[in-house]
C-alpha positions as CSV (number, residue, x, y, z in Angstrom):
1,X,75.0,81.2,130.0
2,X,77.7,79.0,130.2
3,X,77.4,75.8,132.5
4,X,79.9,73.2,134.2
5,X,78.1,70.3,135.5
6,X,79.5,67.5,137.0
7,X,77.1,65.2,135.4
8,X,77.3,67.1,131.5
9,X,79.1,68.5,129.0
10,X,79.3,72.5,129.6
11,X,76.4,74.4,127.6
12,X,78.1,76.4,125.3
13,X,76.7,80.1,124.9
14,X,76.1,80.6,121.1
15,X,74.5,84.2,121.6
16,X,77.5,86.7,119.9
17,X,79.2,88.7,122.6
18,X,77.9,92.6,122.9
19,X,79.5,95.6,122.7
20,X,77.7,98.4,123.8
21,X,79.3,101.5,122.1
22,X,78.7,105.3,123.9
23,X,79.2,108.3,121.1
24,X,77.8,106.1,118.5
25,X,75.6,109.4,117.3
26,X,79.1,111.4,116.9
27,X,81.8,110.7,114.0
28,X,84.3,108.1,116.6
29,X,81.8,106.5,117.9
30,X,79.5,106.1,115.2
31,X,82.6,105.5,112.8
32,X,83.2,102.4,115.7
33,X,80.0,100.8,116.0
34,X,79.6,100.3,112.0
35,X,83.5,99.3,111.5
36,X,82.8,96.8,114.1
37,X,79.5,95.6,112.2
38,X,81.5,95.3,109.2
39,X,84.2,93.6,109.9
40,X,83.1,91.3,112.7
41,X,80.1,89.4,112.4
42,X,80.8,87.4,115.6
43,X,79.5,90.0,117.7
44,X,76.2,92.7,118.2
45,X,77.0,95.7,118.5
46,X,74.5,97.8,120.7
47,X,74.3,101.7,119.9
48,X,74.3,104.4,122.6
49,X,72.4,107.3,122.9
50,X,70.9,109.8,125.6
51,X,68.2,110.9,123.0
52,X,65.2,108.2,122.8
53,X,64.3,109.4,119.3
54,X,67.6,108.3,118.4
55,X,67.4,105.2,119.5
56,X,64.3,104.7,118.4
57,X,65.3,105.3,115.0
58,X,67.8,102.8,115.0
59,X,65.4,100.0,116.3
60,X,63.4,101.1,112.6
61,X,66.3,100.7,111.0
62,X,66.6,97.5,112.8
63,X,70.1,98.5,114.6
64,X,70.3,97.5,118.7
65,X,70.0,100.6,120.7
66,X,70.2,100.8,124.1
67,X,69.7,104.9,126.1
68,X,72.3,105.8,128.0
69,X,73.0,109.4,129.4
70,X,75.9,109.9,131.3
71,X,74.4,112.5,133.4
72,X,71.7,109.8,134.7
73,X,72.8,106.7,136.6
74,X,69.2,105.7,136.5
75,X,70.0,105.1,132.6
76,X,73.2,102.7,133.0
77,X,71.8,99.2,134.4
78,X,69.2,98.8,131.1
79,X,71.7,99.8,128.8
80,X,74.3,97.4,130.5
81,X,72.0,94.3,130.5
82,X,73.6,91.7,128.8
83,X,76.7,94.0,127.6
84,X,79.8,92.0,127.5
85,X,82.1,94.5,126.0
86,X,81.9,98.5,126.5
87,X,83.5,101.8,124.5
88,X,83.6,104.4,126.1
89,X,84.3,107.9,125.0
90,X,82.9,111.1,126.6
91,X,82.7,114.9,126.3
92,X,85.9,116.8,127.7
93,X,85.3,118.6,130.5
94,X,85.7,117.9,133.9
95,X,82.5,116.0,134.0
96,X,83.8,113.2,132.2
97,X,85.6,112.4,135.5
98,X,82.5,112.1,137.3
99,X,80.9,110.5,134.6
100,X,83.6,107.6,133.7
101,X,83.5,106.5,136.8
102,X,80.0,106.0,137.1
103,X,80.0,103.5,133.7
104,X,82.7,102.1,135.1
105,X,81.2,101.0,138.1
106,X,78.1,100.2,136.4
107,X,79.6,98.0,134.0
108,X,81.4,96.2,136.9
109,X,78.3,95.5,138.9
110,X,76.7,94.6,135.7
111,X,79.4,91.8,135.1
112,X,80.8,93.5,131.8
113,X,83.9,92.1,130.9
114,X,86.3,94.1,129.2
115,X,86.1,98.2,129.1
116,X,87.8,100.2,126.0
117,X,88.3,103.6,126.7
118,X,89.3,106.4,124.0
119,X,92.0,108.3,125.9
120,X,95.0,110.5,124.7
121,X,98.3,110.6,123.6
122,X,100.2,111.4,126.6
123,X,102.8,110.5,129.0
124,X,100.9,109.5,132.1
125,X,102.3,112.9,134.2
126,X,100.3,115.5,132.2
127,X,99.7,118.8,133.6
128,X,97.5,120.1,130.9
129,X,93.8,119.5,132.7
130,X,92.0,117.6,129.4
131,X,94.8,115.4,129.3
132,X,94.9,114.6,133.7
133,X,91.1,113.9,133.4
134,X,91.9,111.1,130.8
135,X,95.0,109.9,133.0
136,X,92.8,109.6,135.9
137,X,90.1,108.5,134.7
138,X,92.3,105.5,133.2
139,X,94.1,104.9,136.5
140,X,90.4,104.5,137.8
141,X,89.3,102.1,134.9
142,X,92.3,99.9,135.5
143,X,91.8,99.7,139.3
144,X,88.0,98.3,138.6
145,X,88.4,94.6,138.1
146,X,87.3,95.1,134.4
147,X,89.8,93.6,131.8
148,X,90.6,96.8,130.1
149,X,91.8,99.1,126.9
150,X,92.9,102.3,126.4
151,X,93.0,103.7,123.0
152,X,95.4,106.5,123.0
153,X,95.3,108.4,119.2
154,X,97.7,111.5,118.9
155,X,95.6,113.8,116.7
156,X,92.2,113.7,115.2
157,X,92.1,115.3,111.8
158,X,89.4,117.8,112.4
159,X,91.1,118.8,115.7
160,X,93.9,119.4,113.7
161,X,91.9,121.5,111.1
162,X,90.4,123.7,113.5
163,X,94.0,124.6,115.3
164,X,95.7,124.8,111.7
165,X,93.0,126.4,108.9
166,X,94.1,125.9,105.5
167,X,95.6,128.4,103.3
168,X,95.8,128.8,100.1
């Protein structure tokens, strides 16, 4: 914890921020919690999952874990404790409209400090319902207080694979 006393230097905090990344047991989110790792050794980065064997596996492999379910709020303030930076990414349906804003406000009232969301390439008036969830879930993000990200890919290769098979 940093400290600003009259009478002394500030206490510098020398613990590495933490992000806390949700999806880490899919390919994106996974493939972002051990980029991070790899390439930046001035943080921790904290794994999410809603499955407690998960987790638990990680902590053998000596990874930092935290559950978190989307569906349970009860889940959000242990996962959150001592988070200073947060991924998210959810299913798509409707329920991630419900559910982002829950993290949201539980990273807020846990004192997280900057929220990256994995959005979608679009133009901010989308009619097309996946992509309006995304818009308003990110007009909700940026209306929280928390210094904020949106990640905004155009395709993902296997989406693209499963619209478009390969021939020949």
């Amino acid at each position: 914890m940093n400290e600003n006393r009259k009478d002394s230097m500030p206490i510098a905090d020398t613990n590495p921020p933490r992000i806390l990344v949700l999806g880490s047991t899919g390919r994106t989110g996974g493939a972002v919690a051990t980029q991070i790792e790899a390439d930046h050794h001035d943080v921790a980065v904290v794994r999410a999952a809603r499955d407690q064997a998960t987790v638990g596996q990680w902590r053998d492999q000596g990874l930092a874990a935290a559950r978190l379910d989307l569906d349970d709020a009860r889940t959000f303030p242990a996962a959150l404790d001592g988070i200073d930076r947060l991924f998210v990414m959810t299913g798509y349906t409707v329920a991630m409209t419900h559910q982002t804003k829950m993290i949201t406000d539980a990273a807020a009232d846990a004192g997280v400090g900057h929220l990256v969301h994995l959005g979608i390439f679009g133009d901010g008036r989308s009619t097309e319902p996946h992509f309006a969830w995304h818009e308003l879930v990110e007009r909700y993000i940026e209306g929280s207080g928390i210094a904020w990200t949106h990640l905004h890919p155009h395709m993902f290769m296997e989406n693209l694979l499963t619209t478009f098979p390969l021939r020949d």
